[in-house]
C-alpha positions, 0 to 999 in steps of 0.5 A: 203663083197657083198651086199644082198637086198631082197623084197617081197610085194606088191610094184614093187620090180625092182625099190626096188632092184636098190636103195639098191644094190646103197646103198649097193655098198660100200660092193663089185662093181665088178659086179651086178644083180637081179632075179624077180618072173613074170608070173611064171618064174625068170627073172635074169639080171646081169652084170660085173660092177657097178649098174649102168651097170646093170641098162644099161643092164636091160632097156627094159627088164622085169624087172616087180614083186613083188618079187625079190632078188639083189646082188653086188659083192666082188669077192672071188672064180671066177673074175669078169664077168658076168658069175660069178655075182650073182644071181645064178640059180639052175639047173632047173632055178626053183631057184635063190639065192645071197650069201655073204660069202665063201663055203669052201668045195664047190670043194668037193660039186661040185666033187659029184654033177657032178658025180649026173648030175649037170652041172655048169655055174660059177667058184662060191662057190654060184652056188654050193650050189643052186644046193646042196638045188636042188639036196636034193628036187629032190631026198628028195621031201623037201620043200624049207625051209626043203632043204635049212636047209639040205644043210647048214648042209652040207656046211663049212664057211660062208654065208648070202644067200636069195633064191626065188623059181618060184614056191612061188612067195611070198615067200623068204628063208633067213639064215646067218652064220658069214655073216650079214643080217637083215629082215625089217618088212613093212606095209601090209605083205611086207617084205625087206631083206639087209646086213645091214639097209641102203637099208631098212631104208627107207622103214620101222624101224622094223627089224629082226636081224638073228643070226649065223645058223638061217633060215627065211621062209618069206611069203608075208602076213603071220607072219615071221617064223625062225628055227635054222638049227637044226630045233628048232623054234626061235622067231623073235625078232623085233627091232627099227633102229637108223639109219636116211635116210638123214645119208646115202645120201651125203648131197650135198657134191661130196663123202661120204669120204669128207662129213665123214671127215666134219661129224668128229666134230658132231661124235666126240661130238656123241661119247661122249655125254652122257659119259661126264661132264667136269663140275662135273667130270665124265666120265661115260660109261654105257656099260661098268659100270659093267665090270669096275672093270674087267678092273681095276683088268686085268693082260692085255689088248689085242686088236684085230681088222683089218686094220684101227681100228687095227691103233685105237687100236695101240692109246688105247695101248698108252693110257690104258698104259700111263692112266692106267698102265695096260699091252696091246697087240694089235693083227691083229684079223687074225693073233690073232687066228691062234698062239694059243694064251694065254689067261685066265679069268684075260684077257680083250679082246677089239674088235674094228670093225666099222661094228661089222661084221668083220669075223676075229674079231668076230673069235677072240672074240669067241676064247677069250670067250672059254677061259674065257676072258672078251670081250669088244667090241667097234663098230658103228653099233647097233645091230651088231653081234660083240655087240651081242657076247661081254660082254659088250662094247660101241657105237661109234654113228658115224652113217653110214660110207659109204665110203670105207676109213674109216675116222670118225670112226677111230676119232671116235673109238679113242674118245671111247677109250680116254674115257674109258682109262680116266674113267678107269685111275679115278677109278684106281687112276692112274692119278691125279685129276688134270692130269683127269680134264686137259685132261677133259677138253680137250677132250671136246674141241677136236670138236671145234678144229677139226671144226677150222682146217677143215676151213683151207682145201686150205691148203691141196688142195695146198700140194696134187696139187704138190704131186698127182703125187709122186709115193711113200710117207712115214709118220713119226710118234713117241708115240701117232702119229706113229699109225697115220703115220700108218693110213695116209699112209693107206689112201693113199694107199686105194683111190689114189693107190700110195704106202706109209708106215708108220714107227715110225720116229725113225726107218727111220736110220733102212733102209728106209732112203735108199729110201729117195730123191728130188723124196720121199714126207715124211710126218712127224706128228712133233706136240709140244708134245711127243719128238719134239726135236727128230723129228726135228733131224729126219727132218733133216736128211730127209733134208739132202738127199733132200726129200720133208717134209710135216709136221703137226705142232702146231699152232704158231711153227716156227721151224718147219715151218722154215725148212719144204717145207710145213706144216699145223698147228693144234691146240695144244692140250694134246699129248694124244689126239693129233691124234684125230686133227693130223689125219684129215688133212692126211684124207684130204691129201688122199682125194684130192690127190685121186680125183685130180689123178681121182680115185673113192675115195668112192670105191677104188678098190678091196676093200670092206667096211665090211670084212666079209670073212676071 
């Protein structure tokens, strides 16, 4: 959840460090710094804040070096403030290091070192284990890697850590455990280290993707050298980034969020380009292909994930069911693995993550694999550590989600599943030929539909100026859609901070119905498909106690439009694929309510991007 950039090199490492701590903001903003090798001494600036802050902080200062390591926080142990920021000095201010991730047993490391001598600064986990890898070099006279693999055989939970050392100013230490981090390969014996590749790509395309427990010794000029924490060497293994610079700037729009919510048309393509020929037939997924028949021959289907890809995987349930009549569960990845589950080898787990480094469904996927589950994974970065522990599974090829709320990889997710379940369904025989080409067909129109409606934004800029200052909102939604009320009333919350839930329209009568009034906006996703005679009853009733409806109609509906205080019409469309057109005007709803009450929608707060603690 926090931001980890490292350089060594020949470059100047200060202006390296700031420009990847601002790409990296998205994973945690409650505070920054950075530590720089000069003239023998670790020069660390830090600051509560955002980056920006940290820039104030650092001017004028000696910010000069070749070497140097950068953090944005996510607080877990310790608020907020400057003490508490990253980096963390040793005891002897000999070493620096950035940690994302949780130390669980740090309360027990730190009891022991404090009857040896240390003393302790911060209320983090981090600064604990810095003085763990000094305390084993002062008492073992290791060398720094050698300390460092000590320590972690020691410590409990999670981490990404980068280490520099005064007295090797051309040297970083780095490892991970279920924490993300990737090692850039530069010109000239440079070398770059980030949680993710946006403050890399830049810079170079040959990366390094460490594995849980693997430990880099990485030395300006030299070759890269990695162990385990067993001390059995590991072979670097150097991949090409698919990532493009121009994906993760702004392209001229005010937020990422908004830029996202414009990209949907081209992901939504991307998603499927490749995998699909409306002409012949086909729905192919290459990544899948060998495990199809696993999928067809499965007593059930469990889907693990968190929060916005749980609500794509509550649309798969609708879909696999409806398509292909094979049984699906949909699990909060963080609940799945503390119940004891029952799973054997005729189940097939779906992993869906847009960062493939969600700490509880990667805890989940290892649970099903030790129980002889097939273990599909459907996420949006290459390379990542939930596409390196499945079976098998699929891309989305969204590209980068910088902002927070996730908008284009929630359509996009929904895209891969619809191609599965339809893939599946064809194989299966399970649907008609002509229920397959109909929804085809369909499918492949979805990006010029959404294309249309993304025309018609005033619309919802109108709504959002007489709503932005509600203070609860509830969404309505019945089949396919009530994963999509879900999703609305998340968005919301997320980036305008005005409560709102979801419910399936039906279960309004069963009690939140009470909290209907002239005050209560209620949005209602009412489309022509999937019982619209019983939402219009469930309008009604909302009408009758005087709440304010917004509903998402079919284009040309007039009884809807009649009865609504206001509504924005989407193309029609199959009820199966319908939240992948019904979800884009709630996004934009969030979205401009968000910016109008002046909340930072791309980093709402208390939020980070990737959740990689439990």
């Amino acid at each position: 959840m926090c931001g980890i950039v490292a350089y060594v090199g020949n470059q100047e490492a200060y202006p390296i460090l700031i420009k990847g701590l601002k790409r990296l903001e998205y994973r945690g903003y409650d505070s920054a710094g950075v530590a720089i090798i000069n003239n023998g001494q670790v020069n660390l600036y830090k600051k509560q804040g955002k980056v920006a802050e940290l820039e104030a902080f650092a001017e004028g200062k000696d910010t000069s070096g070749h070497i140097g390591i950068g953090h944005t926080r996510w607080a877990t142990h310790g608020v907020p403030n400057d003490k508490n920021a990253h980096p963390h000095y040793s005891g002897n201010n000999e070493l620096a290091i950035i940690h994302n991730g949780i130390i669980e047993n740090y309360a027990s490391l730190k009891e022991e070192l404090i009857k040896r001598g240390h003393d302790f600064i911060s209320d983090t986990d981090t600064e604990v284990l810095i003085h763990l890898i000094e305390d084993i070099q002062r008492n073992t006279g290791a060398e720094l890697d050698e300390a460092v693999r000590i320590a972690l055989n020691e410590v409990v939970g999670a981490y990404a850590i980068v280490i520099i050392d005064k007295n090797n100013p051309r040297k970083l230490i780095a490892a991970r455990k279920s924490s993300p981090l990737v090692i850039g390969v530069g010109i000239d014996g440079e070398y770059f280290v980030a949680s993710d590749a946006t403050p890399i790509v830049e810079y170079t395309k040959n990366v390094v993707y460490l594995e849980d427990e693997e430990i880099a010794i990485i030395e300006q000029g030299e070759d890269l050298k990695m162990m385990n924490i067993k001390k059995q060497e590991v072979i670097p293994y150097i991949q090409e980034l698919e990532v493009h610079l121009e994906a993760i700037e702004k392209g001229g729009y005010e937020h990422f969020m908004l830029k996202e919510i414009y990209e949907q048309p081209t992901t939504i393509r991307n998603s499927m380009r490749g995998r699909i020929d409306v002409n012949k037939g086909i729905v192919s997924l290459g990544g899948i292909r060998d495990y199809e028949q696993k999928i067809i021959n499965a007593n059930r289907i469990i889907i693990v994930a968190c929060g916005t890809s749980w609500h794509a995987g509550l649309v798969g349930e609708y879909l696999f069911e409806d398509l292909t009549r094979i049984p699906v569960e949909v699990e909060y990845a963080s609940e799945f693995r503390y119940r004891n589950p029952i799973i054997n080898e005729k189940d097939v787990v779906i992993a869906i993550s847009q960062s493939g480094e969600t700490a509880d469904t990667l805890a989940a996927i290892k649970l099903a694999k030790e129980k002889g589950a097939t273990i599909i994974g459907i996420c949006n970065v290459v390379g990542s550590s939930i596409s390196r522990e499945t079976h098998a599974g699929s891309y989305t090829h969204a590209g980068p989600e910088i902002g927070v709320a996730s908008t284009k990889a929630f359509t996009a997710q929904v895209t891969v599943l619809s191609l599965m379940a339809l893939s599946i369904a064809h194989k299966k025989g399970s649907i008609s030929e002509s229920k397959f080409h109909e929804l085809l067909v369909e499918l492949d129109s979805i990006p010029n539909k959404v294309e249309k409606m993304l025309e018609t934004d005033a619309q919802t800029v109108a709504i959002s100026k007489r709503f932005k200052d509600a203070r609860n909102f509830l969404y309505l939604g019945r089949g396919y859609n009530f994963p999509v009320a879900l999703e609305g009333a998340l968005k919301l919350k997320e980036i305008s901070y005005i409560h709102a839930e979801g419910y399936p329209a039906a279960e309004m009568k069963h009690g939140p119905i009470a909290l209907i009034d002239e005050e209560m906006p209620v949005v209602v996703i009412a489309t022509k498909h999937g019982n619209y005679e019983k939402v219009v009853s469930n309008i009604e009733e909302v009408k009758a106690r005087s709440g304010k409806i917004i509903a998402i109609i079919t284009e040309g509906d007039t009884e809807v439009k009649a009865i609504a205080d206001h509504y924005i019409e989407i193309p029609a469309t199959e009820d199966a694929l319908s939240p992948l057109l019904t979800s884009i005007p709630l996004q934009l709803l969030s979205y401009h309510i968000a910016v109008m009450r002046g909340c930072n929608v791309d980093q709402p707060r208390n939020l980070a991007k990737s959740v990689t603690v439990e």
